[in-house]
C-alpha positions as CSV (number, residue, x, y, z in Angstrom):
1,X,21.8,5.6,67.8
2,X,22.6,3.0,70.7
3,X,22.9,0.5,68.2
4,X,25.3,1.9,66.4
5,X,27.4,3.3,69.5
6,X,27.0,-0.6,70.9
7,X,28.3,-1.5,67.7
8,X,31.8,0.9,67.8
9,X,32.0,0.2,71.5
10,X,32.7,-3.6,70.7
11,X,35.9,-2.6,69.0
12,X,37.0,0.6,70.6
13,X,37.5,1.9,74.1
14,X,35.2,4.1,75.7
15,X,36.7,7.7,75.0
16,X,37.4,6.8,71.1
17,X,33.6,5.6,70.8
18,X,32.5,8.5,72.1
19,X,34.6,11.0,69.5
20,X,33.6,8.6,66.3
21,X,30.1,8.7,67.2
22,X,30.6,13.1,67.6
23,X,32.6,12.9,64.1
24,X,29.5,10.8,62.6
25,X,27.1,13.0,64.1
26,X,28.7,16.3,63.2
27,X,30.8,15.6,60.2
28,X,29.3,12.5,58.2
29,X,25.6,12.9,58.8
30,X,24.2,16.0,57.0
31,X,23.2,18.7,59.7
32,X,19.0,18.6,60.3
33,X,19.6,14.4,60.1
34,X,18.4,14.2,63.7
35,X,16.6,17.3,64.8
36,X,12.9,16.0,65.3
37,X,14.4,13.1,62.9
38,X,13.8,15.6,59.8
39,X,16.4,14.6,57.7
40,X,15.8,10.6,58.1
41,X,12.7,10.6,57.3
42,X,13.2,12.9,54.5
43,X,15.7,10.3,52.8
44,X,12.8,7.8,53.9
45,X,9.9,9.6,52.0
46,X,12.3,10.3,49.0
47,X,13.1,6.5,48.7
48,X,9.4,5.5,49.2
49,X,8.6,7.6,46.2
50,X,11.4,6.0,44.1
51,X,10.1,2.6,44.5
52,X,6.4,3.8,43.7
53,X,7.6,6.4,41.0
54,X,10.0,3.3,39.0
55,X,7.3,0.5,40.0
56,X,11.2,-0.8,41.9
57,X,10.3,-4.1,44.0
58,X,6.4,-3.8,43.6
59,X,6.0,-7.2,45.9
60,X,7.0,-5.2,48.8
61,X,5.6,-2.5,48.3
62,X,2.3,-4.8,47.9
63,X,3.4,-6.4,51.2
64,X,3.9,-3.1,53.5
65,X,0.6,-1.5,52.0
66,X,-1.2,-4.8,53.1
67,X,-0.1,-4.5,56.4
68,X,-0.8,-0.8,56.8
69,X,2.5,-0.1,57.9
70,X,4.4,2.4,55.8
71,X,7.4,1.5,54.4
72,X,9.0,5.5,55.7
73,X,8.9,3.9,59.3
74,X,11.0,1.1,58.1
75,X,13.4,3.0,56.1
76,X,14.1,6.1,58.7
77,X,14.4,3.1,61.6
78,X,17.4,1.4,59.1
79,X,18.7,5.0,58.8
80,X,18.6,6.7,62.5
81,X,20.9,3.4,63.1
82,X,22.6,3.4,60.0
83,X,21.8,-0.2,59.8
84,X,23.4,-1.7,62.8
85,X,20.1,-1.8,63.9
86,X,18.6,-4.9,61.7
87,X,21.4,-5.7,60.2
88,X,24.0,-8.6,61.3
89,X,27.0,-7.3,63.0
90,X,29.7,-8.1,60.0
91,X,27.4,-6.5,57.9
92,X,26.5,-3.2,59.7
93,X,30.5,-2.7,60.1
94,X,30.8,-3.3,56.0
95,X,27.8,-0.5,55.7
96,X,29.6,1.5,58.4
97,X,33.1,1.4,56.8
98,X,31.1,2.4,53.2
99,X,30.0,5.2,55.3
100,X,33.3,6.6,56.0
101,X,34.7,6.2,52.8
102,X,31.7,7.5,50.9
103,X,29.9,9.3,53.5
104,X,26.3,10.0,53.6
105,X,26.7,13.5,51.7
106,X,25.9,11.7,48.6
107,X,22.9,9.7,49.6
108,X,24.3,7.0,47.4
109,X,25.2,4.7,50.5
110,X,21.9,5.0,52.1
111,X,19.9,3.8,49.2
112,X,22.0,1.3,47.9
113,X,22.1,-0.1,51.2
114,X,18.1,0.2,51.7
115,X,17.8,-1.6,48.1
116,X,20.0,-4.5,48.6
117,X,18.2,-5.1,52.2
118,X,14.9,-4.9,50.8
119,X,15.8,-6.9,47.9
120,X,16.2,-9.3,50.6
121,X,13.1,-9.0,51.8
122,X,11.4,-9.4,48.6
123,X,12.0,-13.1,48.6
């Protein structure tokens, strides 16, 4: 989450950071998200089966079993950040500002975002 915080602390002082990051981490994120990182790698797994289970983006799945790294780890690392992690700054704040408008209740955000970035990665 020091990403993220990093990322909110470039634009706000030090005592509005603090209360967006509580309102992200109580309000936005859905409660067992980060105890023993349950719920991200939950919405990992879940989206790991989608791309098996639809035959979605087959090259990289190809490309992750080849290197014996599971695609989950990927995933729950671009989640646990919410993508200011690996993504560009003016990018993460675009995912971010979906993120309050949507909100991660729906799940939509999260794998629409992991889609288009590993659609990316296809290539």
């Amino acid at each position: 989450m020091n990403f993220l915080v990093f990322r909110l602390r470039k634009y706000l002082n030090e005592e509005n950071t603090f209360w967006l990051f509580v309102l992200i981490v109580e309000s936005y994120l859905p409660p067992d998200f980060y105890v023993e990182m349950y719920g991200a790698t939950t919405h990992a797994t879940i989206l790991a089966r989608i791309l098996k289970q639809y035959s979605k983006m087959p090259g990289v799945i190809a490309t992750f079993e080849r290197l014996e790294y599971p695609i989950v780890n990927l995933c729950a690392r671009l989640f646990l950040s919410l993508f200011s992690h690996s993504l560009p700054e003016e990018t993460s704040l675009r995912v971010l500002d979906l993120f309050f408008l949507e909100g991660l209740q729906s799940n939509k955000i999260i794998f629409d975002v992991t889609f288009a970035y590993l659609s990316i990665l296809e290539d």
